[in-house]
N, C-alpha and C positions, 0 to 999 in steps of 0.2 A: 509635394514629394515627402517631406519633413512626418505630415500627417499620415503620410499611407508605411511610410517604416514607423512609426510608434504604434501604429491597429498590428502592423504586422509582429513587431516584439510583445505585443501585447496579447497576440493570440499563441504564440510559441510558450512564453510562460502559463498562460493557461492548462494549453496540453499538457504541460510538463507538472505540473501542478496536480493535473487532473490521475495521470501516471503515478506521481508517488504516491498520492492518497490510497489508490488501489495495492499499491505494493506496500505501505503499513499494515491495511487491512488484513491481506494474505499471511503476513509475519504472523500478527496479533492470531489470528486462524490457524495456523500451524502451531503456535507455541500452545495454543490451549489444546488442541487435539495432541499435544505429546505428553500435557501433563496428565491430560483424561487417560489417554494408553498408562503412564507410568503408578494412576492410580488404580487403573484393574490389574496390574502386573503385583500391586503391591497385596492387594484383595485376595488372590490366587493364594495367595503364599502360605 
């Protein structure tokens, strides 16, 4: 019993794991395409 709740915390942190990584990515992904936009805004000018 002991063993089947520690596989099972042990795959929930995974998932969860697995989740933020992709949600840093996304960040890191938007912050660069806002500074790409702010530097043809700036090019324009």
């Amino acid at each position: 019993m002991i063993k089947r709740i520690l596989i099972i915390i042990a795959f929930v942190i995974a998932i969860f794991s697995l989740v933020g990584c992709q949600t840093v990515q996304g960040i890191g992904r938007d912050i660069t395409s806002i500074g790409e936009a702010g530097e043809r805004a700036i090019e324009r000018q």
